[in-house]
C-alpha positions as CSV (number, residue, x, y, z in Angstrom):
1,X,17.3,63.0,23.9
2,X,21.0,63.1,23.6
3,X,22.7,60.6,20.8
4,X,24.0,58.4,23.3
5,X,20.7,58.0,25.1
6,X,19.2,56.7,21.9
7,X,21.9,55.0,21.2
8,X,21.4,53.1,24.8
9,X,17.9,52.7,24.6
10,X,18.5,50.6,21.0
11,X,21.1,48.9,22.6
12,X,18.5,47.4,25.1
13,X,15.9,46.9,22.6
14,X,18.7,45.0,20.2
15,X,19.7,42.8,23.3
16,X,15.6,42.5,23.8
17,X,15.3,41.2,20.4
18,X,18.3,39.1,20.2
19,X,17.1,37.3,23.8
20,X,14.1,36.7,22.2
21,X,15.1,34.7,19.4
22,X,17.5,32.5,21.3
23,X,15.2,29.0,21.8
24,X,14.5,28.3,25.5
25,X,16.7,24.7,25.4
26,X,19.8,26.8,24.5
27,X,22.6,25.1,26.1
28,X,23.4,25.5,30.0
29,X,26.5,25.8,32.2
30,X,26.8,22.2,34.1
31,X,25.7,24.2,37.2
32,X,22.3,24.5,36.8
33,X,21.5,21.1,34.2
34,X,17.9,21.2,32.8
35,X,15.8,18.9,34.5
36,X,14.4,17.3,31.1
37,X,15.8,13.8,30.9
38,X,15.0,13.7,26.9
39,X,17.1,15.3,24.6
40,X,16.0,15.0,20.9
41,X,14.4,12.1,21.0
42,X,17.7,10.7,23.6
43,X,16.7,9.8,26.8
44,X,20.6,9.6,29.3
45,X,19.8,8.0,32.9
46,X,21.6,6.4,35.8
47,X,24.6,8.3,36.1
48,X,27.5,6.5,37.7
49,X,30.3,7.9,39.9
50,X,33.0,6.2,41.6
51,X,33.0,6.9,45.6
52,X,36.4,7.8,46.6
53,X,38.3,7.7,49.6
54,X,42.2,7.3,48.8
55,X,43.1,6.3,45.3
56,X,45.4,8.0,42.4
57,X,42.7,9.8,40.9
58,X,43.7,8.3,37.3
59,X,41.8,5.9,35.3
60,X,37.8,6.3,37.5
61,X,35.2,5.6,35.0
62,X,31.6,7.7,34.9
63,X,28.7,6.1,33.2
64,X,25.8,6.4,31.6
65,X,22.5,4.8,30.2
66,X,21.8,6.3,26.9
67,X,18.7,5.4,25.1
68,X,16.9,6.1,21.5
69,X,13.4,7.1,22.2
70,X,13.0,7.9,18.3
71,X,11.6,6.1,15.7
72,X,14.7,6.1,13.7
73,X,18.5,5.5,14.1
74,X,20.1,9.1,15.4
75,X,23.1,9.8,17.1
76,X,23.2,11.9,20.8
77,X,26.7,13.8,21.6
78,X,27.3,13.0,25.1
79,X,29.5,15.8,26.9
80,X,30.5,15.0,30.3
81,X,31.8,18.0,32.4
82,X,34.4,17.8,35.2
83,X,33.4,21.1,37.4
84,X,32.8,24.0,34.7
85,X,34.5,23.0,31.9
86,X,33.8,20.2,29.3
87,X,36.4,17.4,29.8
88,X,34.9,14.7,27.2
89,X,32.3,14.2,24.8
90,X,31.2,10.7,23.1
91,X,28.9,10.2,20.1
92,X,26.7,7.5,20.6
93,X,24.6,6.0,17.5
94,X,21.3,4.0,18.4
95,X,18.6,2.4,16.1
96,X,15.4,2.9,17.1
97,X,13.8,1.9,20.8
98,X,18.1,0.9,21.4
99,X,20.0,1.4,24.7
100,X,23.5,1.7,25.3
101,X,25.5,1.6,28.5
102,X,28.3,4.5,27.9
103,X,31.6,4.6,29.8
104,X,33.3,8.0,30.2
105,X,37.1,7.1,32.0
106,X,38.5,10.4,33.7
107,X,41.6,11.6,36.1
108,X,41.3,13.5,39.0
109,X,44.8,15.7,39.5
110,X,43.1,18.2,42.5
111,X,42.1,16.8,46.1
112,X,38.5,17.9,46.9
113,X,35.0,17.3,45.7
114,X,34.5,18.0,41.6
115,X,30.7,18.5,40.1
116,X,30.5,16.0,37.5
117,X,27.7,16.2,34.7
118,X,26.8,14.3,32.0
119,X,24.3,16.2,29.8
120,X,21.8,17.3,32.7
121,X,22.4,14.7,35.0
122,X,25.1,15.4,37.8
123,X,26.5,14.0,41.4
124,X,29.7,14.9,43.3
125,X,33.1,12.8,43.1
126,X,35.2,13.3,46.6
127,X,38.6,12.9,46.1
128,X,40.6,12.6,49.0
129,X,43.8,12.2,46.8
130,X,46.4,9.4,46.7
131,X,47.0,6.6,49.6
């Protein structure tokens, strides 16, 4: 075998490796969201997005339930995605067995339909743009 074969062929077996030791619930793009709904003990449901027809686009508020499934106090980072990139995230502390109802208030600038995801959970928001 020529050097640079070898050299390929640890290549692979480095990448191999490296895949390998990366844990399964590595982080996703919003694209494809995991379909667990609990997240270290945090349980997010109930996503809510405006429907729009004709309004400025500024100002439209996404929610979400959040809830503590632990046994003790913890804190969940919520990151809510606008398309493919991350537009917000919001810390949210809950004791034990405690649910929150979380409030995420986003603009709009581009006319069309925007994927919007909140940890795994995602819908569409039409925009039409303004009146």
């Amino acid at each position: 075998m020529h050097i640079t074969q070898i050299m390929a062929v640890l290549l692979v077996w480095v990448l191999l490796i490296i895949g390998a030791c990366v844990p399964s619930s590595a982080p996703t793009s919003p694209s494809e969201p995991s379909p667990a709904p609990e997240l270290n003990g945090f349980t997010v449901s109930d996503l809510k997005i405006p429907v729009i027809t004709e309004s400025s686009g500024t100002g439209l508020e996404v929610s979400v339930n959040v809830t503590n499934n632990g046994k003790k106090e913890g804190t969940h980072t919520l990151v809510l995605w606008i398309d493919d990139a991350i537009d917000q995230t919001q810390n949210v502390t809950l004791a034990a067995g405690a649910s929150r109802h979380v409030t995420f208030t986003i603009n709009i600038d581009k006319i069309g339909t925007h994927k919007i995801t909140v940890d795994q959970l995602s819908g569409d928001l039409h925009w039409l743009g303004p009146n």
